[in-house]
C-alpha positions in Angstrom: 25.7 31.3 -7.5 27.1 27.7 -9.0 25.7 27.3 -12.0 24.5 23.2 -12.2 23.5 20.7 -15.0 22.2 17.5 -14.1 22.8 14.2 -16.5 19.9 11.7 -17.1 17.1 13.7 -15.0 14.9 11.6 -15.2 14.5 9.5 -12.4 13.3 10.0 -9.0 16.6 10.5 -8.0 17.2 13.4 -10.1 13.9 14.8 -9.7 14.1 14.8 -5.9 17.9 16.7 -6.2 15.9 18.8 -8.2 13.2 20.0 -6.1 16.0 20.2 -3.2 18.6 22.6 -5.3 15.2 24.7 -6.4 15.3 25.8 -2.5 18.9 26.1 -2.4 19.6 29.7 -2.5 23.4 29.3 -4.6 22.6 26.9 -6.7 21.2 27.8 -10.3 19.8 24.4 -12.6 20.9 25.5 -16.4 21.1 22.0 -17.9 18.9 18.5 -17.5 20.1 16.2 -20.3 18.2 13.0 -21.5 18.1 10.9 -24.7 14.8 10.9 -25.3 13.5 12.2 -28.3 12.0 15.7 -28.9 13.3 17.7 -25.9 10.2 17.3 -23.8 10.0 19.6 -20.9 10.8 18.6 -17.8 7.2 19.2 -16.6 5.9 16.7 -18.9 8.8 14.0 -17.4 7.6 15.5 -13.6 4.5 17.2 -13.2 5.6 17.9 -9.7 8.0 21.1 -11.3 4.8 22.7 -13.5 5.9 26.4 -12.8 8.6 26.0 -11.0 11.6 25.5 -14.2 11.5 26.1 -17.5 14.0 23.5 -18.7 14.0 21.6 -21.5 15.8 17.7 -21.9 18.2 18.2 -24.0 20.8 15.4 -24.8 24.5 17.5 -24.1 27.6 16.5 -25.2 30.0 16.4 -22.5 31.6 19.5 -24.0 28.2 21.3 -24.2 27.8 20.3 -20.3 30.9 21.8 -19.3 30.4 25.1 -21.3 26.8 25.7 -19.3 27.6 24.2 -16.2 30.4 24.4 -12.9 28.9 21.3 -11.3 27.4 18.3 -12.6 25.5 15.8 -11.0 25.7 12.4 -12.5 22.4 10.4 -12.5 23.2 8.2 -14.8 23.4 4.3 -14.3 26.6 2.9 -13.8 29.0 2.1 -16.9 27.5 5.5 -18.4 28.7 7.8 -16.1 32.6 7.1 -16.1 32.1 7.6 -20.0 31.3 10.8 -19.6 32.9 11.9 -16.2 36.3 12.1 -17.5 35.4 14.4 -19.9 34.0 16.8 -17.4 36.9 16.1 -15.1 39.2 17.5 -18.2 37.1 20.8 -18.8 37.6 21.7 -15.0 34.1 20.3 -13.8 33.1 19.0 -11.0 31.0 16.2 -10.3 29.1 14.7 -7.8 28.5 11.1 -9.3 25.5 9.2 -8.1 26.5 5.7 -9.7 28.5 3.3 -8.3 31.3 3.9 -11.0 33.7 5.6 -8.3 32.5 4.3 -5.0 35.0 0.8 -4.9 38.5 1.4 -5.0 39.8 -2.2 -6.5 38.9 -2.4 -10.7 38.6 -6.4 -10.2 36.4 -6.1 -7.6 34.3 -3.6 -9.4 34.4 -5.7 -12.6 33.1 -8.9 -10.6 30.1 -7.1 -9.1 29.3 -5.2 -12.2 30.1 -7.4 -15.2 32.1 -4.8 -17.1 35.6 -3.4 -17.1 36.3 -0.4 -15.8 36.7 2.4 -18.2 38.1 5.1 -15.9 40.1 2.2 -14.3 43.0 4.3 -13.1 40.5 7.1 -10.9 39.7 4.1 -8.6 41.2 4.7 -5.4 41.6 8.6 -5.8 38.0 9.5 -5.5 36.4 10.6 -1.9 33.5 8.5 -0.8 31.2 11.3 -0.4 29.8 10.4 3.0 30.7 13.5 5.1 29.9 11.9 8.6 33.4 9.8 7.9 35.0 11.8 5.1 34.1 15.4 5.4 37.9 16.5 4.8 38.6 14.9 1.8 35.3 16.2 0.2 36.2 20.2 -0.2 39.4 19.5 -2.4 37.4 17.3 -4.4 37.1 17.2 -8.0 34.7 14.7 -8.0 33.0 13.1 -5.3 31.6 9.3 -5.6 27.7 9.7 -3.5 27.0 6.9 -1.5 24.7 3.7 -2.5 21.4 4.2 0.1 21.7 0.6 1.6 25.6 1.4 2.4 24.6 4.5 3.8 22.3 2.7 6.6 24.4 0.1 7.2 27.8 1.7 7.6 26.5 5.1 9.6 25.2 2.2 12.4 28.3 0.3 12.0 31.4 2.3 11.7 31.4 4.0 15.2 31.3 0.2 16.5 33.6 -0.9 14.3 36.4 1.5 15.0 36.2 1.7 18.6 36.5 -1.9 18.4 33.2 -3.3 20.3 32.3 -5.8 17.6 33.7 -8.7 15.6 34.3 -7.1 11.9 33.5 -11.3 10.9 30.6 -11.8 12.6 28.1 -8.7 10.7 24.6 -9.8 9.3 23.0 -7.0 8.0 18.9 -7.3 7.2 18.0 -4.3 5.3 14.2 -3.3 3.4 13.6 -0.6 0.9 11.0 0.9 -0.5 10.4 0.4 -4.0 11.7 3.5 -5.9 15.3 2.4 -4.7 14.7 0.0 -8.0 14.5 3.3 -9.7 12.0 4.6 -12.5 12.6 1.9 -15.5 9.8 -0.5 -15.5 10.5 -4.0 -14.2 8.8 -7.0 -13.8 9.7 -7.0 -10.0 8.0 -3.4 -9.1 5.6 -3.4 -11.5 2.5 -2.7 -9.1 0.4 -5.9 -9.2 3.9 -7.9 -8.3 5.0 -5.8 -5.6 1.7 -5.0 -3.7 1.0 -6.3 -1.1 3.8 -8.7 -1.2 7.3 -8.2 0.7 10.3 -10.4 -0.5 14.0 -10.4 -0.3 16.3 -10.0 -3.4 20.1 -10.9 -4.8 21.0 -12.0 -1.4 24.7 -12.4 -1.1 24.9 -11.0 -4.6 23.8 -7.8 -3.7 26.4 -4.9 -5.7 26.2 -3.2 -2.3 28.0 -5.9 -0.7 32.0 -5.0 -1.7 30.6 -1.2 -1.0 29.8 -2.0 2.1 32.8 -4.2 3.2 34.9 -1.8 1.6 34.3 1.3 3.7 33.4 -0.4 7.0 37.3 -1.5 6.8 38.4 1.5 6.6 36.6 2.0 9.8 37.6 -1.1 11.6 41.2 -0.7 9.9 41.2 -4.2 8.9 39.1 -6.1 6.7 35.4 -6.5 7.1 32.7 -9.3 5.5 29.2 -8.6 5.9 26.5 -10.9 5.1 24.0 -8.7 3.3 20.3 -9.8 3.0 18.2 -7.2 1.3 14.2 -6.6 0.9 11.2 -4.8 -1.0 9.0 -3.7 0.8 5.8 -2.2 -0.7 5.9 1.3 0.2 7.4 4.4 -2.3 10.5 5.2 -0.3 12.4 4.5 2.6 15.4 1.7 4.0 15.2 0.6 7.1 18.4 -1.4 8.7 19.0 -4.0 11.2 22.4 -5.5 11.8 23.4 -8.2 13.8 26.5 -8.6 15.2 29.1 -10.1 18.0 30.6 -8.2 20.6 34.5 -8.4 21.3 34.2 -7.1 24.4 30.9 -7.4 27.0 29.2 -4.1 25.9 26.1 -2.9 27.8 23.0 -2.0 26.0 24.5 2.2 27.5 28.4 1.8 26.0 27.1 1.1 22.4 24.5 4.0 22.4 27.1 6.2 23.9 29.8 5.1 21.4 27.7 5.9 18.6 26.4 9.1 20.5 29.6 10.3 20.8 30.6 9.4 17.5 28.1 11.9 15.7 28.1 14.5 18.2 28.8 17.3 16.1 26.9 15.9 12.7 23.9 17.7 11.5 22.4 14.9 10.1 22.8 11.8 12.2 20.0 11.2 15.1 20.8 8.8 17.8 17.8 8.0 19.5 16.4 5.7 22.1 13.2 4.6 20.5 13.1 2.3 17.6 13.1 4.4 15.0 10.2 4.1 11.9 11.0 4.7 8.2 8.5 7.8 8.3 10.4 9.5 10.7 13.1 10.3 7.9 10.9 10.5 5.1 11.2 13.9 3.5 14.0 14.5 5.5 18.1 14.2 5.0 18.5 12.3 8.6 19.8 9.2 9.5 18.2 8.3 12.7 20.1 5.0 14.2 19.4 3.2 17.7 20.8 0.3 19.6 20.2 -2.8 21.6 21.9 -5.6 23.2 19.9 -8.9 22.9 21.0 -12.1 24.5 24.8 -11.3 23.7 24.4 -9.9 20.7 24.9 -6.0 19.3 22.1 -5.0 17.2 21.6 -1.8 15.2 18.3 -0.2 13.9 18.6 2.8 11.1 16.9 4.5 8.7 16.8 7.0 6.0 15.0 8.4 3.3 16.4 6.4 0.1 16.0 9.3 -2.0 17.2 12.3 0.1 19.8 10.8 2.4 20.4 7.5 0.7 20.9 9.6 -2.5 20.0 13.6 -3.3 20.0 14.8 -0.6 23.6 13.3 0.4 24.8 14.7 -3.2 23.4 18.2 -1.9 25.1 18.3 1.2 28.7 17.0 -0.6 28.1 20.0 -3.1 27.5 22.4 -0.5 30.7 21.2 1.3 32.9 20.7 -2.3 31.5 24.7 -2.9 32.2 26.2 1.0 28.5 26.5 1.3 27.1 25.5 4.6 26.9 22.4 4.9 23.3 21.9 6.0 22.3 24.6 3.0 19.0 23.7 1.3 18.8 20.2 3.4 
């Protein structure tokens, strides 16, 4: 049994890990930490876990976290989780950080996307990118382990297959991606507030999106040579979900059959990637910790179509399966 304690719980993030690590059969929640005041339960917070644990918010040193706790999740925003990561890192913790505070390797770039130094600068570079599908070995060894963002994850489980067998033009990438709107997360804004977001389907920060260097970043590691995406994405009025399309040129003519068998063969042995025929819908992931990608070749052009669950595999879910491989659980465990 790994005892767990989970920082800034709540968000649906963290609420959704929950309910997935209350099934998990090795996994025992002993800590939830928030600043808000009072210690409320974490019923009041989600009245989805009435009866099912009797936890209180408590705000924890990092100290107090690492005398509870073996693993630590890390839902906290960005900025405030390499404050405290560190400090967990030191007490022999490890952590499973769901910010993008480990995920780029290059401080500069982080510090242009983000707007603030880095205050763990010298990690960057050493921490796995905790997407198993294209860096299950580095992920046991682990200390910690940097989740994936949820757009990245669509995007880069179509592309990467392509990428590195060398079908398509690592220049030529347009990727059109819509989320649901708890991938803006809990804290009220003017943007999901309901009458704003109803009914109504717009795109955001495109070109300025912090996924962007994310995405460029690991796809080049794929291609072996650097990648630039254009990245356009969406809200789309519905709780969760992403749904991907990318566009991109072929190097080589490439029937509609030699891309789906590329990226067939690719994930033939991952649990948790579905190549399909159809075109696949947000609702067929929902719940669920599947990426479920097709193909097509129109007029020349390579096109991908994937999508997840933002909040299982675009986030909790992925954090569960990197625990249960950092911990030589099964890997599938809980999920």
């Amino acid at each position: 049994m790994t005892r767990i304690a989970i920082l800034g719980a709540t968000g649906y993030t963290a609420v959704e890990l929950i309910k997935i690590l209350l099934r998990h059969p090795n996994a025992e929640i002993v800590a939830v930490t928030s600043r808000q005041e009072g210690q409320p339960h974490i019923a009041m917070i989600h009245p989805s876990l009435t009866g099912r644990l009797d936890l209180r918010l408590e705000d924890l040193s990092p100290a107090e976290v690492a005398a509870r706790a073996e693993c630590v999740f890390s839902c906290l925003p960005h900025g405030a989780s390499a404050s405290v990561v560190p400090a967990l890192l030191d007490a022999g913790r490890r952590v499973v950080d769901f910010s993008a505070d480990y995920r780029l390797n290059d401080p500069t770039v982080y510090e242009q996307w983000y707007g603030q130094k880095h205050v763990d600068a010298a990690r960057l570079g050493k921490v796995p990118y905790g997407l198993p599908e294209l860096f299950r070995d580095q992920i046991p060894p682990a200390r910690l382990v940097a989740n994936p963002g949820c757009f990245p994850t669509t995007a880069i489980l179509a592309l990467a297959p392509l990428l590195k067998a060398g079908l398509i033009d690592p220049k030529s990438i347009v990727i059109d991606s819509k989320s649901g709107v708890s991938g803006a997360g809990r804290t009220l804004k003017l943007t999901t507030h309901y009458p704003e977001c109803n009914e109504s389907f717009s795109a955001y920060n495109v070109g300025r999106h912090r996924h962007t260097p994310e995405i460029d970043q690991v796809l080049g590691m794929a291609a072996g040579c650097p990648v630039e995406v254009v990245f356009a994405p969406h809200l789309v009025p519905m709780d969760r979900g992403i749904l991907t399309t990318t566009y991109s040129q072929p190097l080589t003519a490439a029937s509609e059959e030699k891309v789906l068998q590329t990226i067939r063969d690719f994930y033939a042995d991952e649990p948790f990637v579905r190549v399909v025929d159809h075109l696949p819908a947000t609702k067929d992931a929902m719940g669920t910790n599947f990426c479920d990608i097709t193909a097509r070749v129109v007029r020349g052009r390579v096109l991908t179509i994937s999508c997840i669950d933002n909040l299982v595999k675009g986030a909790s879910g992925a954090a569960v399966q990197n625990f249960n491989l950092m911990f030589g659980y099964p890997e599938t465990t809980a999920l």
